[in-house]
Steps between C-alpha positions, in 0.01 A plus 500: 500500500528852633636749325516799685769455774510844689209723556521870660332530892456871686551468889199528703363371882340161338762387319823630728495222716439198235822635283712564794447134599608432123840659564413872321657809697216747541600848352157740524121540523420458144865408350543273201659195558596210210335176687536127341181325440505211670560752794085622462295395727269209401172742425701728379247701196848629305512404173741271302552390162542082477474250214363230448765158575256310241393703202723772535213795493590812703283647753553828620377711846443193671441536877746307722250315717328382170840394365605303812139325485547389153868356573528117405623240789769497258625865528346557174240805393214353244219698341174380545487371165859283559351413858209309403640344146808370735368381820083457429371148369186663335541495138137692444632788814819578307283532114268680680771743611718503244209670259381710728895697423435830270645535198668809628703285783521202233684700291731639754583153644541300132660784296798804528438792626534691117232237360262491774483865484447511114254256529275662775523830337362402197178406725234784350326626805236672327362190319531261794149632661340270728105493505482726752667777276833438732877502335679154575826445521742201451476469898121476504526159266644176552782390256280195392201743414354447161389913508177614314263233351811277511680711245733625721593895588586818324860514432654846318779484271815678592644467183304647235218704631326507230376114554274547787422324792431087441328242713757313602492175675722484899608149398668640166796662759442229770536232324801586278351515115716607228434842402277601821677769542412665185126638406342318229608780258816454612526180375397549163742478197426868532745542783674208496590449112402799335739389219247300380238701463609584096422157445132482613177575254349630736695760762206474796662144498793612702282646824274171482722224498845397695797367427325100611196544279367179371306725249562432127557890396496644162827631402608690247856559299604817533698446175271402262174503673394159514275358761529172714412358809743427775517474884706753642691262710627385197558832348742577807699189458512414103448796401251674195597236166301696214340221246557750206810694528685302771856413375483124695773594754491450847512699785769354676736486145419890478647540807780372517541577138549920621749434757718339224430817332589768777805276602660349169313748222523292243738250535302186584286289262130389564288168344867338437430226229718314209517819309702604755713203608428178335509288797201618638283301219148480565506714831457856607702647778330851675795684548917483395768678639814488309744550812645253745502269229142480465209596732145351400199652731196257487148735604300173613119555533260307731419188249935410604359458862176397517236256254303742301256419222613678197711535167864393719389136559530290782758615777692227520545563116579875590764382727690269220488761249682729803786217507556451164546890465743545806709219401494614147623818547738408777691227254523807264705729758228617662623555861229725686165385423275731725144400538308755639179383733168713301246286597320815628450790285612756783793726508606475844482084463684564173780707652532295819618205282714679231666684830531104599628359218900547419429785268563775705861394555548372143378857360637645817174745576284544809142541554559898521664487135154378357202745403267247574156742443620567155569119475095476613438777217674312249343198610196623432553654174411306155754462308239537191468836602864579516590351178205718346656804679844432380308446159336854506815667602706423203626179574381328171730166491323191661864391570615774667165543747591116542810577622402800783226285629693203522308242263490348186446661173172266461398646818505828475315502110222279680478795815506741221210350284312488847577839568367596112206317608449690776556835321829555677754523195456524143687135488351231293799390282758716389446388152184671478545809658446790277756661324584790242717579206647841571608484119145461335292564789383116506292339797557123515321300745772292625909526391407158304277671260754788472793244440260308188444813358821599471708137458687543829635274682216415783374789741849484729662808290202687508458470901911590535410808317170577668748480825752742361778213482451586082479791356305320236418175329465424107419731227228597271477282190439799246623823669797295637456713895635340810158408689503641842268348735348554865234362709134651393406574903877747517403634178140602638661645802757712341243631266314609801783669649561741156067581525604598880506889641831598711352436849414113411808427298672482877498102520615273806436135576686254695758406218571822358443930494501685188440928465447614130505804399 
């Protein structure tokens, strides 16, 4: 096809003659004139741009006459690639021909403009030496070259310069592999999930391996330090699951668990069981929602979808037990029960099916009314940890941390004796944690002891004084003195406070900021 359609003549004695016969009014020795091309004379050397009717490459400055003598029966221009794979019967002529294309024109023919030039200009022209001691260039090799010692050719990194040129193999861009774009660096967890990198042993892990490493690697929780082995393929979709201070929930739950938080603070219900409503007898429901007369949300893992060796049993069993729960609920008033597709531990497969499901217009929210990092950041926070936190900031009722985390009171004591474990909190029971008579100056062990000692009635007045709910509980069997007790650890730290000099009595934390003077 030809593509330019006017080209620009000057008026002299060899061509006067021709264009008058073509109809053009002569003006003067050496005038511009506008002339059509198919007015140029057959061996004409001006120069035209065309394309090609078959592949579609453009080819610029082409002389007329070789245009015309390239021109199909047809009316139709073909490269000489296009000329021989369309109208030659020699299957070894047209390989032959086809390789001997660079890589520069490959690129230019198969790819856009923007990529073939990114490509070719990573090409490091300092490293590509031939024996000879000669630069070559991407039009000095074939596109089905195999490059030095079959290794391929010196490719720079336009990215990060700090990576250095790689051997890369031609057939990497050629032939369409994932991530041939990228240098090897590149496509290390490094660059591509440098999130991950808190959870490895050993950080040189992250510029050796990508994210498809078949590699068992040894990982490490950045929680409590413990050390297993995982693939990271694995550690991208399920996630890190710590052996020793995991708190057994999943991914997914966590999730979708945070955007009930950021949309409905606290007004939904999570591991919904006959403690709750009666009906739901031996079953468990993920998530209830108290409006439009009942909303259960189901978080359904891959063992609902597919037959997976494990704790669930079979899958047709799975798929009963799914039944039995829907249909219970749903005779019990349940009207919306939601079940949300997790079978993959990834956000963005997590969100595309919540965004999916009828939620959004039950809870009337949009994607945009989500934080879904800090649902990520949540996700992959132990609850362990943040009932240990809530523990060391003052929050000393199992119940109530029960309550802000959102699970039972069993629950939360067994994260907290895994946290005391750990060396988190000072939890272990709060029946033994130490406490003091302010009245006789008295350290007991546990508010049990205290409570024998004194004939009171079990350690639950003690620990509603210790908490200031009291002002004080029993008195002294002699003297007859109202017994004022406190926790041992506040005792220690208000001592040190009264042993402090003015510039260190200024105290701030996260719960509160005192100045004595």
């Amino acid at each position: 096809m030809l593509i330019t359609k006017t080209v620009t003549m000057k008026w002299n004695s060899q061509n006067k003659k021709w264009y008058e016969s073509k109809g053009y009014i002569y003006t003067k020795w050496l005038g511009e004139f506008e002339v059509k091309v198919e007015d140029l004379p057959n061996g004409s050397h001006t120069l035209v741009n065309v394309q090609c009717d078959g592949c579609g490459e453009l080819l610029k400055d082409m002389k007329w006459q070789n245009y015309l003598k390239h021109v199909h029966e047809d009316g139709k221009y073909y490269c000489r690639i296009c000329a021989i794979v369309l109208f030659s019967g020699s299957k070894q002529r047209i390989t032959k021909l086809l390789k001997s294309i660079s890589f520069y024109q490959w690129c230019y023919n198969n790819l856009s403009k923007e990529l073939a030039d990114y490509i070719l200009e990573r090409w490091d022209y300092e490293l590509n030496i031939d024996k000879n001691g000669k630069s070559i260039s991407p039009k000095d090799v074939s596109y089905a070259s195999s490059g030095f010692n079959h290794k391929g050719y010196w490719f720079k990194c336009l990215d990060h310069l700090e990576h250095g040129s790689e051997l890369k193999s031609i057939s990497n861009y050629t032939k369409g592999q994932k991530g041939s774009l990228n240098c090897d660096m590149c496509n290390t967890i490094s660059i591509t999930h440098s999130e991950l990198i808190k959870y490895l042993a050993n950080k040189e892990d992250a510029y050796k391996h990508s994210m498809g490493s078949h590699e068992n690697i040894l990982m490490k929780c950045p929680d409590c330090g413990h050390e297993k082995r995982m693939r990271i393929p694995n550690l991208i979709v399920d996630g890190f699951s710590c052996n020793r201070c995991g708190d057994g929930i999943s991914f997914p739950e966590k999730v979708v668990f945070n955007m009930f938080q950021q949309l409905l603070d606290k007004n939904f219900i999570t591991q919904l069981s006959k403690t709750t409503f009666e009906w739901c007898k031996k079953y468990r429901y993920d998530f209830y929602i108290e409006k439009l007369k009942g909303i259960i949300c189901e978080c359904h893992g891959l063992q609902h979808y597919e037959e997976i060796r494990g704790k669930w049993g079979s899958l047709k069993e799975i798929k009963e037990n799914d039944f039995d729960k829907e249909w219970l609920a749903r005779e019990n008033g349940i009207e919306n029960y939601i079940i949300i597709d997790c079978r993959k531990s990834e956000l963005k497969w997590i969100k595309n099916n919540i965004m999916n499901s009828k939620l959004p217009k039950l809870l009337g929210f949009k994607e945009k009314d989500v934080d879904w990092v800090k649902c990520v950041e949540y996700a992959c926070t132990s609850l362990v940890r943040v009932a240990c936190d809530l523990w060391k900031g003052g929050i000393n009722d199992t119940l109530e941390i029960s309550k802000i985390i959102k699970v039972s009171r069993v629950t939360a004591v067994k994260y907290l004796k895994q946290g005391f474990e750990l060396g988190w909190c000072d939890y272990y029971n709060p029946n033994k944690q130490k406490v003091i008579c302010l009245t006789t100056n008295e350290i007991f062990n546990s508010h049990v002891e205290a409570s024998i000692k004194y004939n009171l009635a079990g350690g639950s007045c003690i620990t509603a004084c210790c908490k200031h709910k009291r002002n004080y509980t029993g008195k002294h069997p002699i003297t007859k003195e109202k017994l004022v007790w406190q926790y041992y650890s506040e005792y220690l730290q208000l001592q040190e406070l009264k042993t402090s000099t003015p510039e260190e009595l200024s105290i701030k934390d996260n719960s509160f900021s005192i100045t004595l003077k």
